[in-house]
TORRO-371143 format. One record per residue (C-alpha): x, y, z; residue number from 0; residue in three letters. Coordinates in nm, 2 decimals, m for minus. Example, Ala and Ser with C-alpha at 12.3 -4.5 7.8 and 13.67 -1.06 7.14 Angstrom:
REM residues 2
x; y; z; n; res
1.23; m0.45; 0.78; 0; ALA
1.37; m0.11; 0.71; 1; SER
END
This chain:
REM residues 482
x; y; z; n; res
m10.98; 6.64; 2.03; 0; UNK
m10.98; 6.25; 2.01; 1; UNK
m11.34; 6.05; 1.97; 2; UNK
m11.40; 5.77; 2.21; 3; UNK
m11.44; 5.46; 2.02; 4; UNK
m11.74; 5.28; 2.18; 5; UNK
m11.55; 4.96; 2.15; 6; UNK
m11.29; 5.10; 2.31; 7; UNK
m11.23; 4.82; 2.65; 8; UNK
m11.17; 5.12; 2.89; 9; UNK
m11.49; 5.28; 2.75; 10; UNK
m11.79; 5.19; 3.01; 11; UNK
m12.17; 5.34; 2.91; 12; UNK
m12.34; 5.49; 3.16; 13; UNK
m12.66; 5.29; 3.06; 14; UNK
m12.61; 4.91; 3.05; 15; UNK
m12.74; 4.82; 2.65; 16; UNK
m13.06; 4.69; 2.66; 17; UNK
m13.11; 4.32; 2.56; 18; UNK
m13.41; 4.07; 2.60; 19; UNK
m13.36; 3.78; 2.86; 20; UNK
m13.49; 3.43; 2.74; 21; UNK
m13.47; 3.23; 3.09; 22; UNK
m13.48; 2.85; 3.06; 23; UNK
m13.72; 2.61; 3.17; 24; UNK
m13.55; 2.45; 3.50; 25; UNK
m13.67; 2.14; 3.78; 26; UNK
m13.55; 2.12; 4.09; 27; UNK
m13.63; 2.17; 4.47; 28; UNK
m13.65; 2.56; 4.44; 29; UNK
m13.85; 2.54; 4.12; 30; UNK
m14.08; 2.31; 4.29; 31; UNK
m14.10; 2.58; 4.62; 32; UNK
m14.19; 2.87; 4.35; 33; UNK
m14.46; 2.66; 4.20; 34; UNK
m14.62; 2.59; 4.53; 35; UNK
m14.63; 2.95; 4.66; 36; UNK
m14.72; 3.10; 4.33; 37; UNK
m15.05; 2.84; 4.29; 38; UNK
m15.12; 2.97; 4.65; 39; UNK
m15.09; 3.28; 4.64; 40; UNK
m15.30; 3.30; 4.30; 41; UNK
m15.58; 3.11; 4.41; 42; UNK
m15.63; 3.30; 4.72; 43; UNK
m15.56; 3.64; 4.49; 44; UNK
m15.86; 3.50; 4.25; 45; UNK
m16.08; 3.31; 4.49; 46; UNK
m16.08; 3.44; 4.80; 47; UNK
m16.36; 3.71; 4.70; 48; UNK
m16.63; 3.43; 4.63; 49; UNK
m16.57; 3.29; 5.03; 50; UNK
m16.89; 3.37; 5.24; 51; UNK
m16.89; 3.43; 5.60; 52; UNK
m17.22; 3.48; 5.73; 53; UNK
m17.27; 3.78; 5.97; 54; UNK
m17.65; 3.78; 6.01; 55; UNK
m17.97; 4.03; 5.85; 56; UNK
m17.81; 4.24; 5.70; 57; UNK
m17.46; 4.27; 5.67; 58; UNK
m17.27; 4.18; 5.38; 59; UNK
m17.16; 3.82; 5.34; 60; UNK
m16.89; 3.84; 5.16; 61; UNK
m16.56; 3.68; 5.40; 62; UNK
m16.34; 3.97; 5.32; 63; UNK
m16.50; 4.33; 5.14; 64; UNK
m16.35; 4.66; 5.21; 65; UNK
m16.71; 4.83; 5.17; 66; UNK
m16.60; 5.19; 5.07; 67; UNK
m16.99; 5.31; 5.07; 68; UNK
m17.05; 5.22; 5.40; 69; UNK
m16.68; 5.27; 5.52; 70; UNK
m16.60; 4.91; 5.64; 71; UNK
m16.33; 4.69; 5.63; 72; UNK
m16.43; 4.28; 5.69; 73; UNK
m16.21; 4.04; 5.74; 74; UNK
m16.43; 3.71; 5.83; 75; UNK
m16.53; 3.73; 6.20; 76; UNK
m16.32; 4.08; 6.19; 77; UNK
m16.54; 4.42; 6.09; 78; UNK
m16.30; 4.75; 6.12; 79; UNK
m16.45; 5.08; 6.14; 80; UNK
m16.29; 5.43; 6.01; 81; UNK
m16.20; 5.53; 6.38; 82; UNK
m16.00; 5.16; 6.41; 83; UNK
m15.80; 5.27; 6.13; 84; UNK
m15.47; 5.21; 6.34; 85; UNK
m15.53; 4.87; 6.28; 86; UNK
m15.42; 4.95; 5.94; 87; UNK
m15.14; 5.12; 6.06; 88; UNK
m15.05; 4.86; 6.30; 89; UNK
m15.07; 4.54; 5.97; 90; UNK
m14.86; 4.77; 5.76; 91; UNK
m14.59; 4.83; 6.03; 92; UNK
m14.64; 4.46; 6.09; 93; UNK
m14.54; 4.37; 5.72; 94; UNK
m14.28; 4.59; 5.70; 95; UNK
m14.14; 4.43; 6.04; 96; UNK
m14.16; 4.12; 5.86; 97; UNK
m13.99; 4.19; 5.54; 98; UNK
m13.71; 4.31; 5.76; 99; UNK
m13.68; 3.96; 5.95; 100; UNK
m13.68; 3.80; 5.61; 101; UNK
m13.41; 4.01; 5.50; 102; UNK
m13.21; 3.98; 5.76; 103; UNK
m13.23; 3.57; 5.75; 104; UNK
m13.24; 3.56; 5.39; 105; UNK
m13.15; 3.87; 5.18; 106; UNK
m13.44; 3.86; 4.93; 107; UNK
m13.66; 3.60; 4.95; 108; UNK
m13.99; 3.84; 4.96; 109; UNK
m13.89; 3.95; 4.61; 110; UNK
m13.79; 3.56; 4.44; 111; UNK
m14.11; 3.44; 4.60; 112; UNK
m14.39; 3.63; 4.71; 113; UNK
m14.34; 3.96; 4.53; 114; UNK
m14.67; 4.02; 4.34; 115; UNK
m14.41; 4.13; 4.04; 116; UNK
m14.27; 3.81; 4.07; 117; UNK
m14.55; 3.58; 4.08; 118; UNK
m14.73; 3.71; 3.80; 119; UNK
m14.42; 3.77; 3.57; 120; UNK
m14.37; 3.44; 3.66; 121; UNK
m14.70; 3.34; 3.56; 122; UNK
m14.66; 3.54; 3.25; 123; UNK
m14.36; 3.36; 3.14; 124; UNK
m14.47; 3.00; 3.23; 125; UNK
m14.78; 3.04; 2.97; 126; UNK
m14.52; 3.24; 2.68; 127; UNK
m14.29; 2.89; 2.73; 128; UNK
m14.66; 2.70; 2.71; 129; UNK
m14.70; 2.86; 2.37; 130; UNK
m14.37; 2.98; 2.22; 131; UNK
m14.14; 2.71; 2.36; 132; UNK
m13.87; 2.70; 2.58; 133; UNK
m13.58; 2.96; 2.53; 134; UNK
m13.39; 2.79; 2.22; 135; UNK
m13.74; 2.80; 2.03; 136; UNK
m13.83; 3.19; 2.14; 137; UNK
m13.51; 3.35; 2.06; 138; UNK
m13.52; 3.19; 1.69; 139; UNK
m13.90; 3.25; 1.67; 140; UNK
m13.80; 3.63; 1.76; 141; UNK
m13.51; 3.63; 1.56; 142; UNK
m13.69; 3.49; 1.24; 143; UNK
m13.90; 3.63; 0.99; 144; UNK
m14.30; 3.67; 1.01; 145; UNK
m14.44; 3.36; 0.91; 146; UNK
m14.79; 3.26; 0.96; 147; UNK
m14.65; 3.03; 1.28; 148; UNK
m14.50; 3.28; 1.43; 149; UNK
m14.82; 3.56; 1.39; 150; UNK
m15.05; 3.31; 1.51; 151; UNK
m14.76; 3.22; 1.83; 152; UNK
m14.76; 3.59; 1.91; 153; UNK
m15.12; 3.64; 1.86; 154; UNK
m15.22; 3.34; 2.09; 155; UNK
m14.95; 3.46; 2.35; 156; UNK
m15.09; 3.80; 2.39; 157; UNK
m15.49; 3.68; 2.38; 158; UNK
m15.35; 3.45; 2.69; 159; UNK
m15.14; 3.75; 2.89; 160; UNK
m15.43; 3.99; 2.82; 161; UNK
m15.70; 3.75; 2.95; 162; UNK
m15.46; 3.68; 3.26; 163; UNK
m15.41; 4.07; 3.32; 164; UNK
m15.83; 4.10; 3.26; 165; UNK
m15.85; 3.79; 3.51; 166; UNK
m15.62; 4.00; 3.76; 167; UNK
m15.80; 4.30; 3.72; 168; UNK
m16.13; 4.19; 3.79; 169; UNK
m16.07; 4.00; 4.07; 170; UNK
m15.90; 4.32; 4.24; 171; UNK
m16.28; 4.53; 4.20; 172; UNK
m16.43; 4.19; 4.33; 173; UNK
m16.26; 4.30; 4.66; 174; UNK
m16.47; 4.60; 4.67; 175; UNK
m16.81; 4.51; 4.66; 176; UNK
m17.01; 4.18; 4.66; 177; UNK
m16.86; 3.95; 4.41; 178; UNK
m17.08; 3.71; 4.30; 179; UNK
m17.36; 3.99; 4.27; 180; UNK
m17.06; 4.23; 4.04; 181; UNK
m16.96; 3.91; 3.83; 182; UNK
m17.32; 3.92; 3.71; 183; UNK
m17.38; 4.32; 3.70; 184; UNK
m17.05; 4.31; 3.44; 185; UNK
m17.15; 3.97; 3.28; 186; UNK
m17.50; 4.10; 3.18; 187; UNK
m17.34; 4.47; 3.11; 188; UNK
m17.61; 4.59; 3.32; 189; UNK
m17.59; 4.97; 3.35; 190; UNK
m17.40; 5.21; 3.61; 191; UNK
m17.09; 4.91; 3.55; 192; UNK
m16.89; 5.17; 3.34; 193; UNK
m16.66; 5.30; 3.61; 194; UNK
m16.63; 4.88; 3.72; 195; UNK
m16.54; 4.87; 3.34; 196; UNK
m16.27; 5.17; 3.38; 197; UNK
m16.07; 5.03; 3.66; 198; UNK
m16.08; 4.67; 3.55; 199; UNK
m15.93; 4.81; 3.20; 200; UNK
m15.67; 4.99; 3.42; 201; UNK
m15.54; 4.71; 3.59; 202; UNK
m15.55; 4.50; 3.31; 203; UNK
m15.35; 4.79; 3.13; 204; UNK
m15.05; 4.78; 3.40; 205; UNK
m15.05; 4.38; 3.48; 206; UNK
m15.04; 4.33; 3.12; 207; UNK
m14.73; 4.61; 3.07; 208; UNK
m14.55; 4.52; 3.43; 209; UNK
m14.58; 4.14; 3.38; 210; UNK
m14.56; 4.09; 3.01; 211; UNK
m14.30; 4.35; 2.89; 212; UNK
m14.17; 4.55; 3.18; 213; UNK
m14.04; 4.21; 3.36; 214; UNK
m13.71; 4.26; 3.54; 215; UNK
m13.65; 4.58; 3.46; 216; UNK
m13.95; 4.70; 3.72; 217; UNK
m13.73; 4.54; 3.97; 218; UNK
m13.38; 4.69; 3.85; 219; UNK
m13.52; 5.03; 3.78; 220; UNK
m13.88; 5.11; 3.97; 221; UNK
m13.85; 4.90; 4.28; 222; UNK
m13.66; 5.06; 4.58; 223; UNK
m13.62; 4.75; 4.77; 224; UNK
m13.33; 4.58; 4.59; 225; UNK
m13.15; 4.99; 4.75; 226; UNK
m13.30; 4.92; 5.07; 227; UNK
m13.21; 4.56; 5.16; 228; UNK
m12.88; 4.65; 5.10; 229; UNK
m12.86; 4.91; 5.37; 230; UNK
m13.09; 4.65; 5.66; 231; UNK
m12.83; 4.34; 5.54; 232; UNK
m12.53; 4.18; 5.72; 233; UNK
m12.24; 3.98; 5.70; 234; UNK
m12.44; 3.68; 5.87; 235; UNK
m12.75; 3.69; 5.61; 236; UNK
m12.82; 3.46; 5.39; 237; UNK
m12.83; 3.50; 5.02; 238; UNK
m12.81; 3.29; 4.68; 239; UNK
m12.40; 3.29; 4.67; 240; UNK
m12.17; 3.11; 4.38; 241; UNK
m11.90; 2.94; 4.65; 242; UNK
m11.59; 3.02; 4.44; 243; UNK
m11.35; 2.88; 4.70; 244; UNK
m11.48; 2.57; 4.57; 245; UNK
m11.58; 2.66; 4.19; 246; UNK
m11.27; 2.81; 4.13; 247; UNK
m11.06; 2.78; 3.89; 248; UNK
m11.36; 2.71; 3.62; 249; UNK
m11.27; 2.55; 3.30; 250; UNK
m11.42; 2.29; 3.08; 251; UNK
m11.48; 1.94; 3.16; 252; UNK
m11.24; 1.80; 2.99; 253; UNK
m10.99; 1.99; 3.10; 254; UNK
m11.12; 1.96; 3.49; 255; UNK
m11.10; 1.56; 3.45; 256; UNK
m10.74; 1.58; 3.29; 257; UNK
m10.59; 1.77; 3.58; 258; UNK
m10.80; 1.66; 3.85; 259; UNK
m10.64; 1.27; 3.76; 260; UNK
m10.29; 1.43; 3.79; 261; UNK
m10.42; 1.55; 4.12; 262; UNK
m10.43; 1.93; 4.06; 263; UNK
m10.64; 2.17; 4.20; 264; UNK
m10.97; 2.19; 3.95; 265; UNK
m11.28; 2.40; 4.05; 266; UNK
m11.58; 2.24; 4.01; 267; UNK
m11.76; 2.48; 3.77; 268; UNK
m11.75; 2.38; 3.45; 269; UNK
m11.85; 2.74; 3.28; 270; UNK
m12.13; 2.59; 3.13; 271; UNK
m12.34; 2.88; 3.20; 272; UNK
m12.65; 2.76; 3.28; 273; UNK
m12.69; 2.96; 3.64; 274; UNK
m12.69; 3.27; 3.37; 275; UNK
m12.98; 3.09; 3.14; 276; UNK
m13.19; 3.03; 3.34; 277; UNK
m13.21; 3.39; 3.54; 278; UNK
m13.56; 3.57; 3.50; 279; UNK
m13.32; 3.87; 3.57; 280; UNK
m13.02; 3.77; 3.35; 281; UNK
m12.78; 3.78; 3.64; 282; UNK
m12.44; 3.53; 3.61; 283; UNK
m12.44; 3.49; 4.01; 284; UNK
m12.07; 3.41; 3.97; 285; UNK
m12.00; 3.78; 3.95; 286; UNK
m12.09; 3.84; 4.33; 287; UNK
m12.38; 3.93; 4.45; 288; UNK
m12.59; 4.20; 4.26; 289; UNK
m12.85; 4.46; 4.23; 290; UNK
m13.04; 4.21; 3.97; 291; UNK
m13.02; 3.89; 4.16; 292; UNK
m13.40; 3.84; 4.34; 293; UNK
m13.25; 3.52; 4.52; 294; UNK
m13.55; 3.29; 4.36; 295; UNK
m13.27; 3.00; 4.34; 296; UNK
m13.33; 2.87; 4.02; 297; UNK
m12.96; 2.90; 3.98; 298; UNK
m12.93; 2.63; 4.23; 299; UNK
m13.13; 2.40; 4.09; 300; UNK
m12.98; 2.45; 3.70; 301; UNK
m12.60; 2.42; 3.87; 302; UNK
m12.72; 2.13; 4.08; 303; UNK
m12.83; 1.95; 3.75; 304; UNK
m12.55; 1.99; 3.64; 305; UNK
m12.34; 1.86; 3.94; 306; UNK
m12.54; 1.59; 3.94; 307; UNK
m12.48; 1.52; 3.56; 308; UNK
m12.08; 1.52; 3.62; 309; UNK
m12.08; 1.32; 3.93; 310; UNK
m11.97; 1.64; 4.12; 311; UNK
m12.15; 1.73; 4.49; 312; UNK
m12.42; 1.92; 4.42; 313; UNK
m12.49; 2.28; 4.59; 314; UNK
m12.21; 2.46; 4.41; 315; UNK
m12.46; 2.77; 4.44; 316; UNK
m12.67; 2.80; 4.75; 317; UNK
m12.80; 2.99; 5.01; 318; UNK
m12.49; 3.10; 5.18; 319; UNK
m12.30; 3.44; 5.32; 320; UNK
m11.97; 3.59; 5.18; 321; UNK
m11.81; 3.51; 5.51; 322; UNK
m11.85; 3.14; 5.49; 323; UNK
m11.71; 3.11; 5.17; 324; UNK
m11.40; 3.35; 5.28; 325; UNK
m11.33; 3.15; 5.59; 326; UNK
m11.39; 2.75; 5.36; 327; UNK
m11.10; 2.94; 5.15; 328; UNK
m10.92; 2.98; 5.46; 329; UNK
m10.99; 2.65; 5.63; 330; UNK
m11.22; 2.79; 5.91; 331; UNK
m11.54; 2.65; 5.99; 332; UNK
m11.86; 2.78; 5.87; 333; UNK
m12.10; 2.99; 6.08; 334; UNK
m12.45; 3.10; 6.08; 335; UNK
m12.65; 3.30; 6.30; 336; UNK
m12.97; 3.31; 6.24; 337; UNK
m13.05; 3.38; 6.62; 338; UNK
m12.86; 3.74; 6.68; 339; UNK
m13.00; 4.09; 6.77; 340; UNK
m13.15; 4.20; 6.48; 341; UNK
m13.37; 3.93; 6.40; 342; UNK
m13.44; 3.87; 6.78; 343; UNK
m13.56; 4.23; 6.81; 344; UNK
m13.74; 4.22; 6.49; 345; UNK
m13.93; 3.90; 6.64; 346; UNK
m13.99; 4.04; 6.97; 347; UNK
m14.15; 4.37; 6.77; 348; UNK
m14.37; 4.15; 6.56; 349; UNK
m14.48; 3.94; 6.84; 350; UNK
m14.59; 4.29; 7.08; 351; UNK
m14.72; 4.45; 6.78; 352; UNK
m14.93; 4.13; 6.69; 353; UNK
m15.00; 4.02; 7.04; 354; UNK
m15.13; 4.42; 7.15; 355; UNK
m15.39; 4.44; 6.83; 356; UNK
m15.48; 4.09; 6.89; 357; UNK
m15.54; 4.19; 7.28; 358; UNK
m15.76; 4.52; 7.16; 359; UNK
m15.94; 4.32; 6.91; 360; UNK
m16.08; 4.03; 7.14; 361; UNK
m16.16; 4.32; 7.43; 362; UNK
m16.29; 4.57; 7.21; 363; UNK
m16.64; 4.65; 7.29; 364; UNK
m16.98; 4.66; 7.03; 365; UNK
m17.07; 5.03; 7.11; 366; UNK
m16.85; 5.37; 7.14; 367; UNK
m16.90; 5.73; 7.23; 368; UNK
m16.69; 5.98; 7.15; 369; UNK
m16.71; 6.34; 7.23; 370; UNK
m16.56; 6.69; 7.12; 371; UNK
m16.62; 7.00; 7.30; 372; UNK
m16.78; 7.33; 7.10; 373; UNK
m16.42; 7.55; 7.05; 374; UNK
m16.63; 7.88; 6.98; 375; UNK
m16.73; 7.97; 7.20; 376; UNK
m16.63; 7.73; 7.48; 377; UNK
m16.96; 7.83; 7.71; 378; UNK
m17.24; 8.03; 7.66; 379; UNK
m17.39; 8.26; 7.96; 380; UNK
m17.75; 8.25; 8.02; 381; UNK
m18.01; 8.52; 8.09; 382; UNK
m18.03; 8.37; 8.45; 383; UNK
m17.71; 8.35; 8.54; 384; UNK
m17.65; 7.98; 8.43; 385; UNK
m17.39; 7.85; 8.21; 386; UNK
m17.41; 7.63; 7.89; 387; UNK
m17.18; 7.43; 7.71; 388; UNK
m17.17; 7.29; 7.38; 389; UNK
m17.09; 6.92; 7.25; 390; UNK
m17.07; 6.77; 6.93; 391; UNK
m17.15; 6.36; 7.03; 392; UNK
m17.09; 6.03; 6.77; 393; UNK
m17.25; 5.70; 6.90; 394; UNK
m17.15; 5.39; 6.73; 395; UNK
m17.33; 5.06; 6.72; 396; UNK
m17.16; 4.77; 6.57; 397; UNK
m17.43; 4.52; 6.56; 398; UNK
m17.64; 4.46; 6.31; 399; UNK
m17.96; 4.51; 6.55; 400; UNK
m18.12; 4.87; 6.61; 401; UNK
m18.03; 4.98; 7.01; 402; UNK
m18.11; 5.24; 7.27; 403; UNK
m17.86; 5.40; 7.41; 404; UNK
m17.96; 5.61; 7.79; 405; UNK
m17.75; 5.91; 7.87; 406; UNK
m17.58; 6.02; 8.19; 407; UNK
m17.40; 6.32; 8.31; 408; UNK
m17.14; 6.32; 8.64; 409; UNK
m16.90; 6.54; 8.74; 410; UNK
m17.07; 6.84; 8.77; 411; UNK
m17.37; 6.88; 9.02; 412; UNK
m17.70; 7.00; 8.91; 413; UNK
m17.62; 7.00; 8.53; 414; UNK
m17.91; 6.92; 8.27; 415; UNK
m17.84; 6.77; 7.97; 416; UNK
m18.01; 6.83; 7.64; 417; UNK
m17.99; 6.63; 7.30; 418; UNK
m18.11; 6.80; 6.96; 419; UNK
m18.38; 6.62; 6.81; 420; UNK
m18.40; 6.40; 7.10; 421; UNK
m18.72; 6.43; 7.36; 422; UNK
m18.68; 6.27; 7.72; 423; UNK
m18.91; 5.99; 7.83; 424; UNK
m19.20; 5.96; 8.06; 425; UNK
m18.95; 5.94; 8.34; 426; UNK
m18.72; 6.22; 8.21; 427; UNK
m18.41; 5.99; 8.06; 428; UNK
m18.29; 6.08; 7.72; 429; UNK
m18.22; 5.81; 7.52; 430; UNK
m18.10; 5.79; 7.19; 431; UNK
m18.21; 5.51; 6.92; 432; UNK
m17.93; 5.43; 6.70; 433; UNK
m17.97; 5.18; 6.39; 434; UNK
m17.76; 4.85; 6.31; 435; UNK
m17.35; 4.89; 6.19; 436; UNK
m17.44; 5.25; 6.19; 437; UNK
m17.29; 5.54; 6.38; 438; UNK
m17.51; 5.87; 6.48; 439; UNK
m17.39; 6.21; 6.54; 440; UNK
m17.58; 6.46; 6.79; 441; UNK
m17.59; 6.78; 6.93; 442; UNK
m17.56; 6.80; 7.30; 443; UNK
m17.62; 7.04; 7.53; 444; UNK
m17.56; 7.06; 7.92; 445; UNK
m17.73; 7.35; 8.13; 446; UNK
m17.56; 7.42; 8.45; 447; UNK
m17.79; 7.67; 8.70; 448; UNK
m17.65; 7.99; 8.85; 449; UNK
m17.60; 7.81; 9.21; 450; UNK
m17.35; 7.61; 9.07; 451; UNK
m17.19; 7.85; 8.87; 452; UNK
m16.79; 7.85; 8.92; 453; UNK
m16.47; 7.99; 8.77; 454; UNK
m16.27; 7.79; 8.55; 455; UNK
m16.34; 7.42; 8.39; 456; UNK
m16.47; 7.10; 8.59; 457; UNK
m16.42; 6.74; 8.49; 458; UNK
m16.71; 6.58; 8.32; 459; UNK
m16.81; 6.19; 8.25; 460; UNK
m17.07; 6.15; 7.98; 461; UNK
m17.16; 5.76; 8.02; 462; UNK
m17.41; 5.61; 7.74; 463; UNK
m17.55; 5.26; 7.84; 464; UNK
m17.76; 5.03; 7.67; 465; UNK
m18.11; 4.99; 7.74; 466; UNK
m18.14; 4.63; 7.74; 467; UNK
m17.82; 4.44; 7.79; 468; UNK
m17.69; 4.71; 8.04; 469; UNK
m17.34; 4.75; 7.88; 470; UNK
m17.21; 5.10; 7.96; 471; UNK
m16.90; 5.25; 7.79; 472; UNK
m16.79; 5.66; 7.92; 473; UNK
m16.66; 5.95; 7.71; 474; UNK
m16.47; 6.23; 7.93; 475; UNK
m16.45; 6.61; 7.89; 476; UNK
m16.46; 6.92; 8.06; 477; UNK
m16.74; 7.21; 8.16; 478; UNK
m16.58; 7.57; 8.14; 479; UNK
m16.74; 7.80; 8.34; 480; UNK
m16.81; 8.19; 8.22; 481; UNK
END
């Protein structure tokens, strides 16, 4: 039985070696476009915790707090409560809506912009090139023996990454709970901060690991998008493409300017590589497009240096489709579509999605009842003949003011209602005091006398109204006879 030699050029691994990137420092228009998005989305990632929004005695002022404690979600002027949960449904379908629309204009832009994996690796790499040098300097540094330069490079580099993960991490718990109030709980190591202290040394754990050594290889081996963009693309999206009808055949520059005088056909790539060295994924774009590429377009801007440099038109790598550059091989005219009938009917779903929980959000009211009948047993005979049923009744007030809510029964004549805990007033009206942003459960109980007494169920309206401003809101059930 023969061996296979390794180095063997049929012989293909089934794992691709591993080797470290060292992408290059690059300017240009889409370098420019990352920096702006990445300070933006950083500054509202650290900051936005320390925005007040004031929503009177009370309530928290913090502009956006998911308050697990009291089961609250704020959003500025926007306060959801546990039974508005489809609202989180409804923002989740909404971003997922969205990353489909971006797909289908522009392949992957999500994950060479605005991916959190991105931005912060990003971040990381900017701040090891601040320290270490640009990629020249890091792969000798690397490569070199341990000096006292290169200990106190390393040493410095990680101090930075860890205090960026730290930073990361304790913004994300600031989210949680009143900000200003936990910077000085952790500052002064106050106690009951340990668990605070837990999770913020988790997520600085995993933004230190996923942005400062996992890198690219979280979105070639963890991240299922790069599999699933490929099955919601087209032939009409755009994506970062090497044209090779007009690249092709590559050689040298010296070559290219020889045969292009004696008027041969020269590509204008000048295999010079640097669309390759300047990849945070390591991906040489001339090979088609693959798994790795995360269409930031820094690419671009390294090739349309380049172009620049030899006089050549620039945008020898851009934001194209396959087709185009099949039909500039064959003479045809370019076409894009970004107006067809998936990214019509992904706009028309975000806009009804977005328009319906903007509609239910301006008409919702500041008060709810809900009701759920007793299941066992669904009524109760009396002694006299009478019948009684059982309800189990949550009132929710959602300001930040005590109210009095007065209970009302139709649908069923001559029925008495009863509330647990709960006395009637002078004139014989129940009703019930429930404090501010709070919701209170009760035990109701409607008595229907033997007259009245039927086979069956009968419709029932439970209306609760507020004592002073009037504002009614109705709960509907049944009454089931013996």
């Amino acid at each position: 039985m023969s061996s296979v030699d390794a180095h063997d050029p049929i012989f293909e691994p089934f794992v691709e070696p591993e080797h470290r990137i060292y992408p290059k420092k690059v300017d240009g228009h889409f370098r420019r476009i990352k920096w702006g998005i990445q300070l933006l989305t950083l500054a509202i990632y650290y900051f936005l915790p320390f925005i007040r929004w004031d929503r009177g005695p009370g309530a928290p002022s913090q502009a956006v707090l998911l308050d697990l404690p009291h089961r609250r979600f704020y959003f500025f002027f926007i306060e959801i409560w546990p039974q508005e949960f489809f609202y989180a449904t409804g923002l989740l379908i909404l971003a997922a809506l969205t990353l489909f629309l971006m797909n289908a204009l522009a392949g992957r832009i999500w994950c060479g912009y605005m991916c959190p994996q991105t931005v912060w690796t990003d971040f990381f790499m900017t701040t090891e090139r601040w320290i270490e040098g640009d990629a020249r300097d890091r792969m000798k540094l690397d490569e070199g023996p341990w000096t006292l330069e290169k200990i106190r490079k390393k040493v410095a580099k990680h101090v930075v990454w860890l205090l960026i993960a730290w930073w990361t991490g304790g913004a994300w718990v600031l989210y949680f709970t009143d900000a200003p109030t936990l910077v000085y709980t952790l500052a002064t190591f106050q106690p009951g901060a340990y668990e605070t202290y837990l999770w913020i040394g988790i997520l600085t754990f995993t933004t230190y690991v996923f942005a400062g050594w996992m890198r690219e290889k979280l979105c070639l081996h963890a991240c299922p998008w790069p599999r699933i963009q490929a099955a919601l693309t087209d032939e009409y999206a755009l994506n970062v493409a090497y044209r090779y009808d007009r690249g092709e055949p590559r050689m040298s520059l010296k070559q290219a300017t020889g045969l292009r005088a004696n008027g041969e056909k020269v590509g204008d790539c000048v295999d010079c590589g640097q669309c390759v060295a300047v990849c945070p994924t390591g991906v040489d774009i001339r090979k088609g497009s693959q798994l790795g590429c995360i269409q930031c377009g820094l690419c671009i801007d390294a090739c349309d240096a380049i172009m620049t440099k030899i006089h050549r038109p620039p945008r020898l790598i851009g934001y194209d489709t396959e087709l185009n550059v099949r039909r500039r091989e064959c003479g045809q005219p370019t076409i894009y579509k970004p107006l067809r009938a998936r990214t019509l009917i992904y706009a028309a779903l975000i806009l009804l999605i977005g328009a319906a929980m903007t509609l239910t959000l301006a008409t919702r009211g500041d008060m709810r009842v809900s009701v759920l009948h007793d299941r066992n047993p669904l009524t109760v005979r009396l002694k006299d003949g009478g019948a009684r049923n059982g309800y189990t009744m949550r009132l929710a007030n959602m300001q930040s003011q005590t109210r009095r809510f007065a209970l009302s029964i139709a649908g069923v004549e001559g029925v008495t209602p009863e509330v647990v805990g709960v006395e009637p007033d002078a004139q014989g009206h129940i009703v019930i005091e429930v404090g501010p942003d709070q919701t209170r459960e009760t035990r109701l109980l409607l008595v229907a006398p033997e007259a009245v007494v039927k086979n069956g169920q009968a419709p029932l309206t439970i209306t609760i109204t507020d004592a002073e401003s009037g504002t009614a809101v109705q709960a509907r059930d049944v009454f089931v006879w013996p």
